[in-house]
C-alpha positions in Angstrom: 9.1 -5.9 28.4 7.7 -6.3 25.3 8.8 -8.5 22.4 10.4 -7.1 18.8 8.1 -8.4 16.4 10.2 -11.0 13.9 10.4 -9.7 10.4 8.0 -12.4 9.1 5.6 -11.0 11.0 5.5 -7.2 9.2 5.5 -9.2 6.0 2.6 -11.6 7.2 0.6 -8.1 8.4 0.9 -6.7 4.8 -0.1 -9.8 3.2 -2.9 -9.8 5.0 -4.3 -6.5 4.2 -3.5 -6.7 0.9 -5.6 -10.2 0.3 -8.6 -7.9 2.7 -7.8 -4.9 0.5 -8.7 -7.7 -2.8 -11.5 -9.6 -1.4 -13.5 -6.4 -0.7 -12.5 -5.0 -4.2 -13.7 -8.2 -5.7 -17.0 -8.4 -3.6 -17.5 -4.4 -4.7 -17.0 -5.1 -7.9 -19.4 -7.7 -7.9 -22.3 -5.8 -6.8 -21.3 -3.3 -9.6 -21.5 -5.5 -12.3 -24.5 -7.0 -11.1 -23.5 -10.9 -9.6 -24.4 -10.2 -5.9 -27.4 -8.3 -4.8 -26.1 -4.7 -3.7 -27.8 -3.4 0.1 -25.8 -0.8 2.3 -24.8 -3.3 5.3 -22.9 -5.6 2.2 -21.7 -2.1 0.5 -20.8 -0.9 4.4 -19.5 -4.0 5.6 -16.8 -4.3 2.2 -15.8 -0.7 2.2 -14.9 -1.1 6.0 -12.8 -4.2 5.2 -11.2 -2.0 2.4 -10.3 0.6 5.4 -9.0 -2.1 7.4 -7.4 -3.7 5.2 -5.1 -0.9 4.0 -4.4 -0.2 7.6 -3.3 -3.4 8.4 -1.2 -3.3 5.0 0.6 0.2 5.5 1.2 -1.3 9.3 2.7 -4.3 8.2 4.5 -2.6 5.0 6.1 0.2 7.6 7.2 -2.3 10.2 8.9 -4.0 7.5 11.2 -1.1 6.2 11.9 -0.6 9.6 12.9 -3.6 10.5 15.3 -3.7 7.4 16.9 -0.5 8.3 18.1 -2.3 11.7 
């Protein structure tokens, strides 16, 4: 059988994909205003950790409500 994940760990998803969701924000809004150098595999690469990132967040933020309705 497979294990209930602990309520920590829904929280500990969404945190995660909230700090990918801000580092890929951050990196994009460097490149706007000119810091880093902007080429498609950086541009690429940070919108696909945005994607990621609010998948892992919605995951974690749904598992939590969930788990609180138990």
């Amino acid at each position: 059988m497979t294990e209930m994940p602990r309520e920590g760990d829904s929280l500990g998803l969404a945190v995660v994909g909230l700090v990918l969701l801000i580092l890929s924000w951050l990196v994009l809004l460097l490149m706007v205003i000119g810091r880093v150098a902007s080429g498609f595999l950086l541009a690429f690469g940070a919108f696909a950790v945005s994607v990621v990132g609010l998948g892992i967040g919605l995951f974690g933020a749904v598992q939590h409500v969930r788990d609180s309705r138990r």
